[in-house]
N, C-alpha and C positions, 0 to 999 in steps of 0.2 A: 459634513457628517461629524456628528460628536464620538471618541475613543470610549468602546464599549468595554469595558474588564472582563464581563461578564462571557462575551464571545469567546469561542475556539478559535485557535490559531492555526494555520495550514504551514497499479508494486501492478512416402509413399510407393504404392507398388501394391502386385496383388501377394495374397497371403496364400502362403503354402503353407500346409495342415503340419508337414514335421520337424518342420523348422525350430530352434531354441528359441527361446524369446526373451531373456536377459544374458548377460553376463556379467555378471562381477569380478572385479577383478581386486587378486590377492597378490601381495607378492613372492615373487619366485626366488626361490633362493637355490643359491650355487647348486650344483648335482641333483634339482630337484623337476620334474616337470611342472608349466605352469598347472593352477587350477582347472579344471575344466570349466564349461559354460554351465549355468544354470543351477550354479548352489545359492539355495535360499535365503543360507543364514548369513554368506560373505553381503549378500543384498543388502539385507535387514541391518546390518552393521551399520554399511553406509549409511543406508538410509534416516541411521539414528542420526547423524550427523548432519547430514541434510538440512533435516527436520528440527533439529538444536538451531542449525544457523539460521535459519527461517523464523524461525519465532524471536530471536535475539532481535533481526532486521525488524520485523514489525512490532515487537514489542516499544522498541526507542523510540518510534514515531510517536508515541499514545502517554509509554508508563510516564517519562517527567510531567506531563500535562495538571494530575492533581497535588504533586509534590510542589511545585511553583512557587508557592504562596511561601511556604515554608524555606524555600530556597533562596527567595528576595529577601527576606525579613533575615536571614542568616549573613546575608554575602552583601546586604544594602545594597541594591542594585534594580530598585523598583522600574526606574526608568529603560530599562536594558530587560526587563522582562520578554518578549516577543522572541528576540534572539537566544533566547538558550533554546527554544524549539523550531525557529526560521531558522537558525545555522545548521542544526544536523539535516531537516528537510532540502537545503538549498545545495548542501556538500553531496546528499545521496541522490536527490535525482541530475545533478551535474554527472556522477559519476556512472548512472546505469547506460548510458550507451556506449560508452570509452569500455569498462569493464567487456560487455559485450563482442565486443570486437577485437580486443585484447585478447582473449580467450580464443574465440577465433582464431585469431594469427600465430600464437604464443604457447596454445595449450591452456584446458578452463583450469587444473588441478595448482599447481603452482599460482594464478593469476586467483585464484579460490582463494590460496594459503594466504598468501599476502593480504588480502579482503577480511580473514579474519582474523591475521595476527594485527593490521593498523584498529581495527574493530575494537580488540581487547585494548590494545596500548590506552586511543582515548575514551573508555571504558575507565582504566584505570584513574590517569589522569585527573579525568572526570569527578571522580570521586575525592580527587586528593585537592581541586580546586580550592584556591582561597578568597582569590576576588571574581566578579561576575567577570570582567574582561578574559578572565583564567580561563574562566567555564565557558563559556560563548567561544574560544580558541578550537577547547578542546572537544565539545561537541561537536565541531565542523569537524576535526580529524577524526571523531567516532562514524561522523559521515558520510566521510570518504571511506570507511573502511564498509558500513554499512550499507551502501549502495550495490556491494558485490555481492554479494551473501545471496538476496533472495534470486539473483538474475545467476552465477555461479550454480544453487542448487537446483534451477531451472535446468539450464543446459547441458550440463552434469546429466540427470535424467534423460535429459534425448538422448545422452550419448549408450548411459548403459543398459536402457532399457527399450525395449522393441516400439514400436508405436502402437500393435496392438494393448497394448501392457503399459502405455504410457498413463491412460485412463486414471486407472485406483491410485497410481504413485502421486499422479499431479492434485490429485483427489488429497491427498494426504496433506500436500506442499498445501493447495489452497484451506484444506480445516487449520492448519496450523496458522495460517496468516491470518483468516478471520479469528480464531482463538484469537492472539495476541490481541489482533485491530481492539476488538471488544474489552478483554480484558485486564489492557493495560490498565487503565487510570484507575481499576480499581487494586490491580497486585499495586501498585505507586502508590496511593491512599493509604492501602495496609500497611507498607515496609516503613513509608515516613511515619507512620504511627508509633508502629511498633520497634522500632529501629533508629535510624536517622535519614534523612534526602540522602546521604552518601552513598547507603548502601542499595539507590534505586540504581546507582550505578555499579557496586562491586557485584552486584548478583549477579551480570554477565560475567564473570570471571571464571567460574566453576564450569558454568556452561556452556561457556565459549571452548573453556580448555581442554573439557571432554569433547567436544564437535571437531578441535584444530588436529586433537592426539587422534581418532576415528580417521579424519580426513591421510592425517600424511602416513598411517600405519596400513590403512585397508584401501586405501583410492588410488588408481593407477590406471590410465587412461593410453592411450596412442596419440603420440605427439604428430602436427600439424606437418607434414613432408615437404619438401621442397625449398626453395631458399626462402629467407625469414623478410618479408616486404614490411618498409616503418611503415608505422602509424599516419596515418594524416592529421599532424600536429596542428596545419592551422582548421583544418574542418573540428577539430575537439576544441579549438580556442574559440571559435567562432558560434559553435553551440554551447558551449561552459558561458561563455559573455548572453546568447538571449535567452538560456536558463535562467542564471541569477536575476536577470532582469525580469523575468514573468513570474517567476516564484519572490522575489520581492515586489510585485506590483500586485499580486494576490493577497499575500502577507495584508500589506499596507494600505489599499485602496478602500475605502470607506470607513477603515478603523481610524488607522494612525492619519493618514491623512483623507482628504475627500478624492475623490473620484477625479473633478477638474481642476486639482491641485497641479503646481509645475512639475512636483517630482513622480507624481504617477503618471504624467502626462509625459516627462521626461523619460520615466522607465520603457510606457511602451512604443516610443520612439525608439530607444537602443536595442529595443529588441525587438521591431521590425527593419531596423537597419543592418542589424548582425544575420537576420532569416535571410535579409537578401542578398548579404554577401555570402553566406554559406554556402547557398543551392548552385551556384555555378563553380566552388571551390569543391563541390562534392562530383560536379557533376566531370572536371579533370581528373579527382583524385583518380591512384592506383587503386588506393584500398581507403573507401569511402569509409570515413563512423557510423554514416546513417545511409546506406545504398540506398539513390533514387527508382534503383530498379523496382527495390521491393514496389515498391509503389502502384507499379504496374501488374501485381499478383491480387488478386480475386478476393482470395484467403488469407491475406496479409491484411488487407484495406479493411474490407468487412469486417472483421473481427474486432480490428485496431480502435475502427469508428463505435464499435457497438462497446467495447472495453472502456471508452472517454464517456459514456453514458452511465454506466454501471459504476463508474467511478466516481461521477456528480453524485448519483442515487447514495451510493455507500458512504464513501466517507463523509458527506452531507451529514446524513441521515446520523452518524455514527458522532459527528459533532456535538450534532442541537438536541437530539435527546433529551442527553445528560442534564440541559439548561431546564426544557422544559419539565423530568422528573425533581430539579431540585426547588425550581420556584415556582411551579404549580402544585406539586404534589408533597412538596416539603421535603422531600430526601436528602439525607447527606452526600459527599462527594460517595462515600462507599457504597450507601446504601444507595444511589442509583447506577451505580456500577453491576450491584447487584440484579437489582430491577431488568438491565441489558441483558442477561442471560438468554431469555428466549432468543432475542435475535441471533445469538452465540451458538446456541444448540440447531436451531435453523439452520446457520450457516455449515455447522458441523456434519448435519443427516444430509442434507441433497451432495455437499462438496464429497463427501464420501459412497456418498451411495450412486451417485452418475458416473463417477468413475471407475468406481465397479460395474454399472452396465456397461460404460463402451468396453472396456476391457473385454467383457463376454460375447458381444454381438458386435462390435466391429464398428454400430454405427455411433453418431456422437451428434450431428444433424441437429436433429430432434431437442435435444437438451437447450441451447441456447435462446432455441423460441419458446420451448414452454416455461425458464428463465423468467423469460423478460415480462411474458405475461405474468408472470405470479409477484412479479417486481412489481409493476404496474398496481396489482390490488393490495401490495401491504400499502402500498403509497399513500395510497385512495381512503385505505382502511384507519393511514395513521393520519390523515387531513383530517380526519373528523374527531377525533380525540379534542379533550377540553378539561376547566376543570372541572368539569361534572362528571366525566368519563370513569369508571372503575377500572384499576390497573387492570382487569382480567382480558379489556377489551383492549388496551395499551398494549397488554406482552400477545396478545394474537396478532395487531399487526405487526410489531416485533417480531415474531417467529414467522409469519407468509414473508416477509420479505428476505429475513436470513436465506429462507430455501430458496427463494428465488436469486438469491448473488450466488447461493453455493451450487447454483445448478451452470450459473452463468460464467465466473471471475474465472479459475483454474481452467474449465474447457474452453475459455474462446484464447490466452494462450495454447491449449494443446491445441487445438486447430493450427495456430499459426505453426508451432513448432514441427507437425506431423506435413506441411503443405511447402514449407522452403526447402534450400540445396541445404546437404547437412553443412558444408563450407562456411555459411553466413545465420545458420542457426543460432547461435546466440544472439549476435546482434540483432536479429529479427526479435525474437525474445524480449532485450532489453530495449529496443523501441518500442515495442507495443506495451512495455510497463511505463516507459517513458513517457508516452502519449497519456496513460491511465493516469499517472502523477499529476501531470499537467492540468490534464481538466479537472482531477479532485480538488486542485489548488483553485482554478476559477471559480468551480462549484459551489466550494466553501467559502469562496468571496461573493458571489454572485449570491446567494443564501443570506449569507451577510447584511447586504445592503436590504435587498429586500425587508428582510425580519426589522431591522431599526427601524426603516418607513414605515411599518407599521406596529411596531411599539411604542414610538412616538407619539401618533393617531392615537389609540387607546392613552397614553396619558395626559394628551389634551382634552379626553375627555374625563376628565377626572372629577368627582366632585365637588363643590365651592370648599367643603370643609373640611378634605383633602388634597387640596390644591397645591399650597404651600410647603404639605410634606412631600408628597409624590413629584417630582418633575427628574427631568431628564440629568441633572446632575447627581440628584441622589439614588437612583437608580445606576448612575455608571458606577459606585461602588459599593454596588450593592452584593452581600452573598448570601448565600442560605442560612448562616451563622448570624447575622444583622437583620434579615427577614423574621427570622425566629423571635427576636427582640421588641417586633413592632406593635403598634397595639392591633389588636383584631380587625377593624374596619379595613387600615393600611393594609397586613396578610392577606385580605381577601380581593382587596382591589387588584392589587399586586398578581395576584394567581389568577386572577379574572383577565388583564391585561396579556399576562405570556401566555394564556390558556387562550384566549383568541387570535394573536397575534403572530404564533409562531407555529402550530399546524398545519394552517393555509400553506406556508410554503412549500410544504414536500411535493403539495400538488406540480412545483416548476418543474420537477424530475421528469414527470410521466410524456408531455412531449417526446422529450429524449428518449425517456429507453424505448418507446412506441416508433420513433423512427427506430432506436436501434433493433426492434423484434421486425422490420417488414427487413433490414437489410440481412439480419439471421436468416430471410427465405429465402437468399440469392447466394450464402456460402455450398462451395461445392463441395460434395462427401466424398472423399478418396478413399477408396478399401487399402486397409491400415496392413504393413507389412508386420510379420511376425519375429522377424530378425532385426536387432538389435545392430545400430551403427559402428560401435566397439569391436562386435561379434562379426562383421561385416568385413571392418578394417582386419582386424586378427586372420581371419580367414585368407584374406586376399594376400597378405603377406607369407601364409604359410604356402598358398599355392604358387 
């Protein structure tokens, strides 16, 4: 397979009626009684923060993406291009089920703090890079710090707020992450414009600062009881080693190198030799990273499986877009950044407004299936797009599909979160965003390959007196800046080629989520308690 440029690069009990249903906690100072449960505005505080570190996480995945070009041509380092976006992706999903279980053991508030003060440092860093080796270092430590943040303001949430009530908040957590997902490359595109690549990294510095000052001034949780059990160092070496391996075999498989190349052939050999020594190092551990128990829960698995679907679908979808608004449709990096809004706003109404119904009625069921169906027909809706299509029909499957992840991503963690012991709550958490990672990574590779086999097709058939311009090497450096350049006949081949060639694929999704909506019919609905696990803990200790 020939190296595309053009391609993207790869998150119970029943309810008594008078029960409180948050608690916030403030702190208490000398001679002073704690807060009570149930102030609005100590919530809202946090929650700002939350919601700050939420978006930072998801933003880093996406914003460097259209700064790039600009970042190689600065730091010469064309060849090392991949790794300034594989090193943060490869350091944060390494690090979301360690976080997870850390927190667990450790307490999340401190194991938070830490998540986003390493967050900021290579943030900073970042920015102050001189050579690409600098940057590629310092990304990875942006990574490691990144990986905590959205799994942190996850379980943070179980903690201080009720399960009936967890609904609207995860509702919040998920508009914020699709925000970001969608419109990073194009905040990246503006600031490099307008600014420099540097400051696509010092603009978490503000925001981070306000999120760390919120967290350590208003957040205060009940620490973990009993004696403090280590970690199982080697079950986290053991999944840190066939991470790296599947998220660089994703990376690299059909771009950088082909598919039955040795080192991709190598990769997922090391990382089905690590899977298997893992599962029996997990299954001694005292305190597993990845409990095989979960495994055996209902509402764990379902969700987990349907969560690896909606993850191909999304971040898929959220890739190739972009490609096909810019070389069919002619748009610049920003202005098809722009053009993504509908999916953005989608994602924005149902991820907010389904969470406000379970909040109300208790049930949450229902959402996941109706989800997955409406995922199904943006698919459907955006395979048939071309370049004859008028954006108006582009941004309508754009927007069916946004509503259908915003119906889907945030509730099938709350499921999982409202259905485990609160003890292993996070880490249940961060496996199930771990697994989501995981298959976004395949996704985006498996899309990959696809899409070239059949961009190639289309420029074999090129015609005789475009033959010689169009072929597969002028094409891999090709951009919408150099397309603009061409003469008219070349423009239109060109758009005529992505326009056929890269729609068809969304249709690979639908499979997927179509299994994942029958396994939506076998998750079971637990009636959601009304008290808060904090509020829980607090209580128990005063009686």
């Amino acid at each position: 397979m020939s190296n595309r440029k053009f391609l993207p690069r790869t998150a119970a009990g029943a309810a008594p009626a008078a029960a409180a249903r948050t608690l916030p906690h403030v702190r208490k100072h000398r001679g002073q009684q704690a807060a009570p449960s149930g102030q609005p505005r100590s919530l809202r505080i946090i929650l700002v923060g939350l919601l700050l570190s939420v978006l930072l996480a998801a933003l880093d995945q996406t914003i460097v993406a259209t700064a790039l070009p600009t970042i190689v041509g600065d730091l010469n380092g064309l060849e090392h291009l991949s790794w300034v976006v594989t090193a943060y992706i490869l350091a944060a999903t390494i690090g979301l089920p360690i976080y997870g279980k850390l927190g667990d053991l450790y307490g999340r508030r401190n194991i938070f703090v830490f998540a986003i003060g390493v967050f900021l440092l290579g943030s900073m860093l970042s920015g102050l890079a001189q050579d690409m080796g600098q940057l590629i270092a310092f990304r990875a430590l942006q990574g490691i710090g990144g990986g905590g943040l959205m799994i942190g303001a996850q379980a943070i949430l179980g903690d201080l707020v009720s399960p009936r009530d967890r609904g609207r908040y995860m509702g919040l957590i998920g508009a914020a992450f699709g925000l970001a997902s969608v419109a990073g490359p194009l905040l990246g595109g503006w600031i490099t414009d307008a600014w420099s690549w540097r400051w696509v990294f010092y603009i978490n510095l503000p925001i981070g600062a306000v999120a760390l000052a919120v967290v350590i001034t208003t957040l205060h949780l009940p620490r973990p009881g009993g004696p403090r059990p280590q970690l199982d160092y080697r079950g986290a070496a053991l999944l840190a080693v066939a991470s790296a391996a599947l998220v660089m075999l994703t990376s690299w498989g059909g771009t950088t190198y082909p598919w039955g190349s040795w080192q991709i052939l190598g990769l997922a050999a090391v990382a089905l030799a690590a899977t298997a020594v893992f599962i029996p190092v997990e299954l001694r551990a005292a305190e597993p990273v990845v409990p095989l128990s979960l495994f055996r829960m209902r509402n764990f698995v379902l969700p987990v499986a349907a969560g690896i679907a909606v993850g191909v679908a999304m971040f898929s979808t959220i890739s190739y877009l972009p490609t096909f608004l810019q070389m069919v449709n002619g748009a610049t990096a920003t202005g098809s950044g722009l053009m993504m809004l509908p999916m953005m706003g989608g994602v924005l109404v149902s991820s907010i407004g389904t969470g406000q119904l379970i909040s109300r009625t208790g049930r949450y069921k229902a959402y996941p299936i109706a989800g997955c169906a409406v995922v199904i027909i943006g698919l459907v809706m955006l395979s048939r797009i071309s370049a004859d299509s008028p954006y108006a029909f582009t941004a309508a499957g754009m927007a069916v599909l946004g509503l259908g992840v915003g119906a889907l991503m945030q509730n099938l963690v709350l499921i999982v979160q409202n259905s485990v012991p609160p003890r292993v709550m996070g880490t249940a958490i961060s496996s199930a965003n771990y697994f989501r990672q995981i298959g976004a990574s395949f996704g985006i590779a498996l899309f990959g390959s696809i899409f070239i086999t059949r961009l190639d097709d289309q420029l074999a058939d090129a015609p005789p007196a475009l033959a010689g311009t169009v072929t597969g090497e002028s094409i891999n450096s090709l951009t919408p800046q150099l397309r603009a350049g061409l003469p008219a006949p070349v423009q239109d081949f060109i758009a005529s080629a992505f326009g056929q060639a890269l729609p068809p694929i969304f249709l690979v999704s639908v499979p997927l989520v179509a299994a994942a909506l029958v396994l939506c019919l076998f998750i079971k609905e637990v009636p959601l308690s009304t008290t808060a696990r904090a509020e829980a803990a607090e209580e128990g200790r005063a009686g």
